[in-house]
Backbone as a printed PyTorch tensor [residue, N CA C, xyz], in Angstrom:
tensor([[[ -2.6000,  41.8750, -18.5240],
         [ -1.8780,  42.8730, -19.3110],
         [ -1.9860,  44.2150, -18.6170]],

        [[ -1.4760,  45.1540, -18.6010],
         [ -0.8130,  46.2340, -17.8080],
         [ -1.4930,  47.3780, -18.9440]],

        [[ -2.2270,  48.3490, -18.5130],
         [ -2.8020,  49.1740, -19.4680],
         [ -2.1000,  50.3800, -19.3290]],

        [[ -1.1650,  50.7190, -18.7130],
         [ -0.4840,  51.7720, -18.5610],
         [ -0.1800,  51.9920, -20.2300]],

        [[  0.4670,  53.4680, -20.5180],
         [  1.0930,  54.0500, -21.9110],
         [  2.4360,  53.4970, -21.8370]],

        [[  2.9130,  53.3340, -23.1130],
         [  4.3080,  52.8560, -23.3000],
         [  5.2380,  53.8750, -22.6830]],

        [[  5.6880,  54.4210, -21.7950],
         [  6.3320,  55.8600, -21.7380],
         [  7.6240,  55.9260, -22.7960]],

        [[  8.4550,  54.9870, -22.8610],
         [  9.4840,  54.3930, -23.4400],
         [  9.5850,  55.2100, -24.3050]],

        [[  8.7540,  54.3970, -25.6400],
         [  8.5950,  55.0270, -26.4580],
         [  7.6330,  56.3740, -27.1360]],

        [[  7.0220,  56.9420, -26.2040],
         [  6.4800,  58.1000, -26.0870],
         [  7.5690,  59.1330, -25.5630]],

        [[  8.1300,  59.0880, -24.7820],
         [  9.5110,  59.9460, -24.4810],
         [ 10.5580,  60.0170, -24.9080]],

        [[ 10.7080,  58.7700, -25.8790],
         [ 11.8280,  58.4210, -26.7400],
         [ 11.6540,  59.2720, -28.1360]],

        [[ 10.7490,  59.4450, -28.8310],
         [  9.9480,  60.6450, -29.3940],
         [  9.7120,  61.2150, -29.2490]],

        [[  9.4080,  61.7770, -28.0470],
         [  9.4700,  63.7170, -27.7840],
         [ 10.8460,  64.3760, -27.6720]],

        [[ 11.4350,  62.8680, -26.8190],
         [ 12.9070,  63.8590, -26.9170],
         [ 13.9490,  63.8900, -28.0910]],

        [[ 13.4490,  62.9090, -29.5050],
         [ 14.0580,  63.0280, -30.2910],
         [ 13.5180,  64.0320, -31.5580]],

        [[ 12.2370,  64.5160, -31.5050],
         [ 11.8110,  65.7870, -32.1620],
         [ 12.0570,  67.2380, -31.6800]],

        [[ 11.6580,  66.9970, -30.3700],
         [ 11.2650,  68.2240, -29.7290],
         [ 12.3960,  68.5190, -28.7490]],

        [[ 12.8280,  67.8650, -28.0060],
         [ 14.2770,  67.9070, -26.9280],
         [ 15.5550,  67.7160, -27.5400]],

        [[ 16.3120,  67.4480, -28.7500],
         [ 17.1470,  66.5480, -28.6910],
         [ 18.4760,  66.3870, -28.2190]],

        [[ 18.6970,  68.4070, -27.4080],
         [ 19.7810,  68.6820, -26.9850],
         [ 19.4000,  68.0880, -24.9160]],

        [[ 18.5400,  67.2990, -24.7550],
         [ 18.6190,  66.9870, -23.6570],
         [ 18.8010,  65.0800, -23.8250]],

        [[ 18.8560,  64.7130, -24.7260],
         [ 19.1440,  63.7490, -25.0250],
         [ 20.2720,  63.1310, -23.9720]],

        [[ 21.5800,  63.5420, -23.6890],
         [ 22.4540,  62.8810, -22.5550],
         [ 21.2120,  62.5250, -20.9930]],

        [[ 20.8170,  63.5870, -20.9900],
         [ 20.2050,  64.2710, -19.8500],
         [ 19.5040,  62.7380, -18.9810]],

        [[ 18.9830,  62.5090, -20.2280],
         [ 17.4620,  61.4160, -20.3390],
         [ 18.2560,  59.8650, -20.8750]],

        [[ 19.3720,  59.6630, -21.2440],
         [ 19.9090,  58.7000, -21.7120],
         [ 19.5650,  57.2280, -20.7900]],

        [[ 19.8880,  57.5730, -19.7680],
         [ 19.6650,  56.7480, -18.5560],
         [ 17.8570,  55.8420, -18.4870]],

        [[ 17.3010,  56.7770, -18.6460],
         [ 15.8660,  56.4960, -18.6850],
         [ 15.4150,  55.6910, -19.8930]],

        [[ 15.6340,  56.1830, -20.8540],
         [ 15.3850,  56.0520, -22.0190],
         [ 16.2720,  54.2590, -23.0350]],

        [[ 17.1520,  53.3220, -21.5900],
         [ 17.7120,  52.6720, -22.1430],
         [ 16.5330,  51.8760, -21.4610]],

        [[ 15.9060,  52.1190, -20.1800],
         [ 14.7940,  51.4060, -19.4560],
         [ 13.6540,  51.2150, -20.7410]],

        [[ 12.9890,  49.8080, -20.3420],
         [ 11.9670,  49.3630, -21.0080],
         [ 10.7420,  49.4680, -20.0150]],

        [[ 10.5940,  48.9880, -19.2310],
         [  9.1820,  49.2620, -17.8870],
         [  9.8200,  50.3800, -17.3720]],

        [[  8.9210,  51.3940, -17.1680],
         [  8.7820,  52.4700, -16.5600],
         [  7.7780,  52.4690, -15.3790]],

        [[  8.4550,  53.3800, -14.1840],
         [  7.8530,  53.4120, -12.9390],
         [  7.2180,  54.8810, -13.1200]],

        [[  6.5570,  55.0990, -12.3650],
         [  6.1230,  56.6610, -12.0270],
         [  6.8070,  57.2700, -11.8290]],

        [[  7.6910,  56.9490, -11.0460],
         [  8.8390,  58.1110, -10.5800],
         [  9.4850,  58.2560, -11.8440]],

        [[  9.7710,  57.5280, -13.2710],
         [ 10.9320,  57.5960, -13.5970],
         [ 10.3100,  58.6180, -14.7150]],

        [[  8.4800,  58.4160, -14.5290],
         [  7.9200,  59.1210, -15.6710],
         [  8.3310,  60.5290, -15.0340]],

        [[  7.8410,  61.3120, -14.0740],
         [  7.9000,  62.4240, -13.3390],
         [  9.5220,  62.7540, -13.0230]],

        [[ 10.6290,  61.8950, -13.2750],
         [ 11.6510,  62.5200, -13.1260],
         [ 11.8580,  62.9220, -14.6390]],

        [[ 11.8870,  62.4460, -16.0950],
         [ 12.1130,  62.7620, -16.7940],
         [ 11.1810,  63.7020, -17.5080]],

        [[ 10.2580,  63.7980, -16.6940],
         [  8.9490,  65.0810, -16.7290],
         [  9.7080,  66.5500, -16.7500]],

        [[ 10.3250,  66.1600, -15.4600],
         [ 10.9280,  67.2240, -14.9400],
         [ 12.3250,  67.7640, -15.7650]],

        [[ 13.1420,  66.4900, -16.0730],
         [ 14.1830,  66.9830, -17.1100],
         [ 14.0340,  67.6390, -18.1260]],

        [[ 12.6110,  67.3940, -18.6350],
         [ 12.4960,  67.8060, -20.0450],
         [ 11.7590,  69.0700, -19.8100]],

        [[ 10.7930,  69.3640, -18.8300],
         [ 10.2860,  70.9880, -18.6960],
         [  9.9810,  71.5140, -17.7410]],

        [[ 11.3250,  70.9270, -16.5630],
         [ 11.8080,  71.7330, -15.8630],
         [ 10.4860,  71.6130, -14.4700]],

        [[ 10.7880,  72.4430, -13.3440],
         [  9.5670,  72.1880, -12.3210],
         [  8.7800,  73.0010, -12.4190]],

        [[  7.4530,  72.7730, -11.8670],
         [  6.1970,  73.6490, -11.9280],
         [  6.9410,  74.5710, -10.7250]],

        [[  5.6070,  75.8300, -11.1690],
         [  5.4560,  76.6480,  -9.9160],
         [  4.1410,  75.5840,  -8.7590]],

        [[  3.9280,  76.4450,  -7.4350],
         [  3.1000,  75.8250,  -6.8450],
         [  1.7440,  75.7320,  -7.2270]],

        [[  1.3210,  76.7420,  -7.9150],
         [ -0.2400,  76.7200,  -8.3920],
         [ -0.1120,  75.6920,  -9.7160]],

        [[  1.4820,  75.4760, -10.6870],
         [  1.0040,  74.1970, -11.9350],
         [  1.2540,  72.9240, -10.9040]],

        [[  1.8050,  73.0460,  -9.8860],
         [  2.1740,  71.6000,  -9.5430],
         [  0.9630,  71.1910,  -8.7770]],

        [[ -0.3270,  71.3950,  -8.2110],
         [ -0.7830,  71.3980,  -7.9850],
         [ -2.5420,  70.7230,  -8.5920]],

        [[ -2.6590,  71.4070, -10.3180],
         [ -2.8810,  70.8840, -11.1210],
         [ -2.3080,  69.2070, -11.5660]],

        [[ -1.1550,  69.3500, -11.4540],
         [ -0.5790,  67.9950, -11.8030],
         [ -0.7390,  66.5120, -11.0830]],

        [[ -0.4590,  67.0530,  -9.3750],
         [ -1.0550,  66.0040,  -8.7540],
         [ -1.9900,  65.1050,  -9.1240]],

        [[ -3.3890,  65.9450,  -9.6310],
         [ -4.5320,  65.4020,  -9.3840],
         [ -4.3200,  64.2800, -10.5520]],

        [[ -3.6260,  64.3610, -11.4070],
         [ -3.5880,  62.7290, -12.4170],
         [ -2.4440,  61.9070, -12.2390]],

        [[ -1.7730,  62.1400, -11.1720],
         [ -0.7180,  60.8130, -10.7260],
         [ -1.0830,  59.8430,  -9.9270]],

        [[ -0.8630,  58.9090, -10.9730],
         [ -0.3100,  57.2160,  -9.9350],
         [  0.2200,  56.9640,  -9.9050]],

        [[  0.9250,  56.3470,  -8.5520],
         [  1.7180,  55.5320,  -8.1430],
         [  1.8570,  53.6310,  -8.2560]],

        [[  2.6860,  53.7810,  -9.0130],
         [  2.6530,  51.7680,  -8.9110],
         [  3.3420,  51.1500,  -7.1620]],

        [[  3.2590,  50.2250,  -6.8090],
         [  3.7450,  49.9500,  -5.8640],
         [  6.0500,  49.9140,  -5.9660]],

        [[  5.8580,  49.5720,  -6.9260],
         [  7.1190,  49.8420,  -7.0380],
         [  8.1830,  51.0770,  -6.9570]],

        [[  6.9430,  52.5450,  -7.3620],
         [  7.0460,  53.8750,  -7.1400],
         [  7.4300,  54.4460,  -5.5160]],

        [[  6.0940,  53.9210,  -4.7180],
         [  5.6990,  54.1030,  -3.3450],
         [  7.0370,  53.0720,  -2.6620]],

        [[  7.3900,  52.0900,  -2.9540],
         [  8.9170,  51.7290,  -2.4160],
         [  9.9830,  52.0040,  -2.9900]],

        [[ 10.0510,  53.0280,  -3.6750],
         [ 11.2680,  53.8090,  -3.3690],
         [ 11.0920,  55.2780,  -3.0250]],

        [[ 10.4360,  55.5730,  -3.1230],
         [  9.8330,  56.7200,  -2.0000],
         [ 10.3570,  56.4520,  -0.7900]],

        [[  9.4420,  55.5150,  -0.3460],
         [  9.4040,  55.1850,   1.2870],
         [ 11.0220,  54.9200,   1.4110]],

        [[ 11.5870,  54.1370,   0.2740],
         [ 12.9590,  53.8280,   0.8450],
         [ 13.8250,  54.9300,   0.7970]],

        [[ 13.3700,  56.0980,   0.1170],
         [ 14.5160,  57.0550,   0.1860],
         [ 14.0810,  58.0660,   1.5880]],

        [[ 12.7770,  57.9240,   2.0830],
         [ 12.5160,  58.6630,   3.1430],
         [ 13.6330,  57.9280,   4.4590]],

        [[ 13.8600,  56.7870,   4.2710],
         [ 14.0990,  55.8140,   5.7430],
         [ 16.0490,  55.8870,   5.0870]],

        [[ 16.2300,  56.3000,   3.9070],
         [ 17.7600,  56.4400,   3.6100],
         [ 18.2340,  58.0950,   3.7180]],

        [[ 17.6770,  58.4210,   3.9160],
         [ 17.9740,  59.9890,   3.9910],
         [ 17.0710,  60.3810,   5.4140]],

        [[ 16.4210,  59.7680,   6.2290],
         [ 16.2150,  59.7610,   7.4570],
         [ 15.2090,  61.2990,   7.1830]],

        [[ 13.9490,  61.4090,   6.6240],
         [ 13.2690,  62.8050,   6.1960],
         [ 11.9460,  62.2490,   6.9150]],

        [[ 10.9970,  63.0910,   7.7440],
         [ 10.1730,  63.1260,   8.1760],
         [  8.6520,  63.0230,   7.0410]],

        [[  7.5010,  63.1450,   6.9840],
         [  6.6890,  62.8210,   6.2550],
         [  6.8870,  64.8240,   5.6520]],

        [[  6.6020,  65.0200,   6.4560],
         [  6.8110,  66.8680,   5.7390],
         [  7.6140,  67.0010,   4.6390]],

        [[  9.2440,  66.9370,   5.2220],
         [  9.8540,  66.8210,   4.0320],
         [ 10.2250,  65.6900,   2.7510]],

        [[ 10.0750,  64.7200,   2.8240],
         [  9.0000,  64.1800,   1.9450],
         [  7.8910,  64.4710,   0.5510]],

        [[  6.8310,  64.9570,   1.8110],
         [  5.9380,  65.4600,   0.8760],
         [  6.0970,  66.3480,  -0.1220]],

        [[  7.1490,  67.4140,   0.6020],
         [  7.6110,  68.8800,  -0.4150],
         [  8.5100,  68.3220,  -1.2180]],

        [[  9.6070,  67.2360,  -0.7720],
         [ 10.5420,  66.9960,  -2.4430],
         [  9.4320,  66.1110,  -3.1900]],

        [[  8.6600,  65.4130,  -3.0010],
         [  7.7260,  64.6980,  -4.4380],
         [  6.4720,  65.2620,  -4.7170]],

        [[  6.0730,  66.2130,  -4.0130],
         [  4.9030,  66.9180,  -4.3580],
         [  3.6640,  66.1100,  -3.9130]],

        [[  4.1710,  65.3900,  -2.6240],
         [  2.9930,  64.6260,  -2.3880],
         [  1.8560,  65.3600,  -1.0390]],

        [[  1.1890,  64.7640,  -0.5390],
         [  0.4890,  65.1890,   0.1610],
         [  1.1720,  64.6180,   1.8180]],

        [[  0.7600,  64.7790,   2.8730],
         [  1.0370,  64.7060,   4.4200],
         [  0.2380,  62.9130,   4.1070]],

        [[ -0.9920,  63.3060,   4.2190],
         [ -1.9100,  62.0620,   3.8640],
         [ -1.4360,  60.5470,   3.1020]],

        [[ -1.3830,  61.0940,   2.0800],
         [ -1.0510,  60.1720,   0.8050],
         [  0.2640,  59.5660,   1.7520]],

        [[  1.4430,  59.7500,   2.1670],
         [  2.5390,  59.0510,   2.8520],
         [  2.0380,  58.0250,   4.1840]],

        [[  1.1940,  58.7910,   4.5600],
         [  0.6500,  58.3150,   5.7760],
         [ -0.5600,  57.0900,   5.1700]],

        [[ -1.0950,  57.0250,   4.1630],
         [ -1.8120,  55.7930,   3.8050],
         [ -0.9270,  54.6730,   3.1750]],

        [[  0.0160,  55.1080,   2.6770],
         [  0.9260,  54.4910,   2.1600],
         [  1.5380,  53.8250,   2.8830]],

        [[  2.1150,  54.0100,   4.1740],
         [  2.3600,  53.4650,   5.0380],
         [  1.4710,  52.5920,   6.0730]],

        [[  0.5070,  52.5510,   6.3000],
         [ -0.4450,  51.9120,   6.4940],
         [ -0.9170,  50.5660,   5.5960]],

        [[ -0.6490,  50.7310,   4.0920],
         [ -1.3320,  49.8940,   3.2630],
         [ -0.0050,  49.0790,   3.1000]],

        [[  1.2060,  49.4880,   2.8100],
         [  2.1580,  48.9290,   2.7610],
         [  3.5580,  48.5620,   3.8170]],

        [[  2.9410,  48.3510,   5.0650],
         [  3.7780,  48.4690,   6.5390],
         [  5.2740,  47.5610,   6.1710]],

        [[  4.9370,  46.4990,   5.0020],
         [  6.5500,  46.0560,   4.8630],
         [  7.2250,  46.7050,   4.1420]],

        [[  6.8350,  47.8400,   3.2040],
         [  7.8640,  48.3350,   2.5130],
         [  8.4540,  49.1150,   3.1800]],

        [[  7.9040,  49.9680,   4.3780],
         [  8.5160,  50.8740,   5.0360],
         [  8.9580,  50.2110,   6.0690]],

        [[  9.3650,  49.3870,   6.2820],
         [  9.7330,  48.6780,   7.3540],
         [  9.5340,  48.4240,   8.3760]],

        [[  8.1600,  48.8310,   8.6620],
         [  7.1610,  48.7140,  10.0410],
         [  6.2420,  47.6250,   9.5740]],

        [[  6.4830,  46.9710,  11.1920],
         [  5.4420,  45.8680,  11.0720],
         [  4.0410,  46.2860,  11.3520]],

        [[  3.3620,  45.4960,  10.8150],
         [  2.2900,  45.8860,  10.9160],
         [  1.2500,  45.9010,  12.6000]],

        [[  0.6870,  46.3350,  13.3800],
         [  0.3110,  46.3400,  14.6870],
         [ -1.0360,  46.1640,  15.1400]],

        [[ -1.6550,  45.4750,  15.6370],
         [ -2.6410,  45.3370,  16.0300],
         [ -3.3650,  45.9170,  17.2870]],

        [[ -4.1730,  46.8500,  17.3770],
         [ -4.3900,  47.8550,  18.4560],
         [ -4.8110,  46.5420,  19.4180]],

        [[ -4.4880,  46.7760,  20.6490],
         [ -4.9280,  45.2220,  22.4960],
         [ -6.7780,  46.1370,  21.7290]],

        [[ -7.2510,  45.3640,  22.4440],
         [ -9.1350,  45.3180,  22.2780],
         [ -9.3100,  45.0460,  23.8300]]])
């Protein structure tokens, strides 16, 4: 069993008390039943907008990524042809964090994996 929060219906209730004129906004999300990370942090963002650099910064430190998150990342880096830099600055990730990611997951990014000659 998957211990993650329902986001579904936790966002489906904020935006029907507290948002409800962003309701189109979020429609898309909100017809989804499993939620990815990204889809939590994009509708993060719909609903209150982006941090400055000192809140986004704070925020990092409690995100996870599911593997399903980290491949579409990686796939939008290799579809939009973006270096790890830029990257990092549109998801707020780190230089690092892309670079382990790629390492741990060499088929999602489409590199095989390599074995250093000994």
């Amino acid at each position: 069993m998957d211990n993650r929060p329902f986001y579904h219906k936790l966002y489906a209730d904020l935006i029907r008390d507290k948002y409800p004129d962003k309701m189109p906004d979020c429609s898309g999300y909100l017809q989804k039943e499993n939620w990815t990370a990204l889809d939590v942090i994009q509708v993060n963002e719909l609903l209150f907008g982006s941090k400055t650099r000192t809140g986004l910064s704070i925020d990092k430190k409690h995100r996870a990524y599911d593997k399903e998150s980290i491949q579409q990342i990686l796939l939008y880096q290799q579809n939009n042809m973006l270096n790890n830099n830029e990257l990092a600055n549109k998801y707020g990730l780190s230089r690092n964090t892309l670079a382990k990611w790629k390492k741990l997951y060499p088929d999602l990014c489409g590199q095989s994996e390599t074995v250093p000659d000994k």
